[in-house]
C-alpha positions in Angstrom: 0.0 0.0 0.0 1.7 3.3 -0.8 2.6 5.6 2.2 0.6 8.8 0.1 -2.8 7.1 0.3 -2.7 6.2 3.9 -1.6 10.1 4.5 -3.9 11.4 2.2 -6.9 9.6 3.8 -7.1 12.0 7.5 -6.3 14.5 5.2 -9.6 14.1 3.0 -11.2 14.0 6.8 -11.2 10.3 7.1 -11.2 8.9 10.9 -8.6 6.4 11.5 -11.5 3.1 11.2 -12.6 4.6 7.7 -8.8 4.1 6.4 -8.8 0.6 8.2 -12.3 -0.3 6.6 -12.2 1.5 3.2 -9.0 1.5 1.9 -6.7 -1.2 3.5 -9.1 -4.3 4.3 -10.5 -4.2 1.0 -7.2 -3.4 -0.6 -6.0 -6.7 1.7 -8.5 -8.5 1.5 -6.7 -11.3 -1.1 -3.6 -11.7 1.2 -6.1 -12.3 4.7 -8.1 -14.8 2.8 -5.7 -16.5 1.6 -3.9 -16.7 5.2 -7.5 -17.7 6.5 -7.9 -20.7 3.9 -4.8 -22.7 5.0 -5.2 -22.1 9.0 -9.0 -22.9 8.7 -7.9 -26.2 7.2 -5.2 -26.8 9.8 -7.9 -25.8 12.4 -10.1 -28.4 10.6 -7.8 -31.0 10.5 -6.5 -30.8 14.0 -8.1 -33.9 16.1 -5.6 -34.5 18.8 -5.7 -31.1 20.6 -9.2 -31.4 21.2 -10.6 -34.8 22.8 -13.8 -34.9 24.3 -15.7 -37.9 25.5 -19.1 -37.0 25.0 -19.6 -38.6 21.7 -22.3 -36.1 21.0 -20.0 -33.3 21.1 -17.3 -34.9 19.2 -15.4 -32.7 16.5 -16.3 -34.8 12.8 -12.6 -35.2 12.2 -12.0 -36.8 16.0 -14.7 -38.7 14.5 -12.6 -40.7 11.5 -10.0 -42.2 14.6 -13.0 -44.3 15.4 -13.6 -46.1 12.4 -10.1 -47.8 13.1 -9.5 -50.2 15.5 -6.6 -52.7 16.3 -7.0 -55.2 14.8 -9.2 -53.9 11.8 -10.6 -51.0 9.9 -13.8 -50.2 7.8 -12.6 -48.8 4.9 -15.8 -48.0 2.9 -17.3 -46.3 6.0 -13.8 -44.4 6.6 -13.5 -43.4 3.0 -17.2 -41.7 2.9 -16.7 -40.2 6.5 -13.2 -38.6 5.7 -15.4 -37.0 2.4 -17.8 -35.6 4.5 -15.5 -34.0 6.7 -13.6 -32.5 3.9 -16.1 -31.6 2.2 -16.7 -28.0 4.4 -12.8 -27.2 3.7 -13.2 -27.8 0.0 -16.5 -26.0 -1.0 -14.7 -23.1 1.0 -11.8 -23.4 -1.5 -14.1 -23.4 -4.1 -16.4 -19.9 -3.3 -12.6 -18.8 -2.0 -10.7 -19.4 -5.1 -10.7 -16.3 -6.8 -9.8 -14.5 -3.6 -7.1 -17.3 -2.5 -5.1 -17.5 -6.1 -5.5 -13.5 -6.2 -3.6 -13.2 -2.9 -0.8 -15.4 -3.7 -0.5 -14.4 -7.4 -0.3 -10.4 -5.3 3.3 -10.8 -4.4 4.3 -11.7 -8.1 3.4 -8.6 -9.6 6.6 -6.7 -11.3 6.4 -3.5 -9.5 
């Protein structure tokens, strides 16, 4: 962001939250989304941190540890349980993906 816009902005009578809300978020707004995508899917994906007996309660990903036992596992049911849990991350992706390849495409601008 060049240095002129943020010191023009109080100068055209712009409070400090209108530059924060008009002119950097939205200017931004490619490089936070695509920082959101990856730790939403680390978030997601992490199972261990977070055990809780209550099997009503259970995160769906904590979920997929159960299909596997020690002596066997049920493949078919793991398989279509390990889709439906994915399946939040990726249709974020997907309404995302013009936002997430904008933001990493940002930094290889020639400038």
């Amino acid at each position: 962001m060049p240095i002129s816009i943020i010191e023009a902005a109080p100068l055209d009578g712009a409070s400090d939250w209108r530059l924060l809300w008009r002119i950097l978020v939205p200017t931004s707004r490619p490089a936070l989304l695509t920082m959101a995508m990856p730790v939403l899917m680390w978030t997601w994906n992490e199972f261990l941190l977070v055990v809780i007996t209550d099997g009503n309660k259970r995160a769906a990903p904590l979920g997929l540890a159960f299909f596997q036992s020690e002596h066997t596992t049920q493949y078919s049911l793991l398989a279509a349980a390990s889709i439906i849990v994915a399946l939040p991350v990726v249709a974020l992706y997907v309404f995302l993906q013009r936002h997430f390849v904008c933001g990493m495409l940002s930094g290889a601008v020639k400038g």
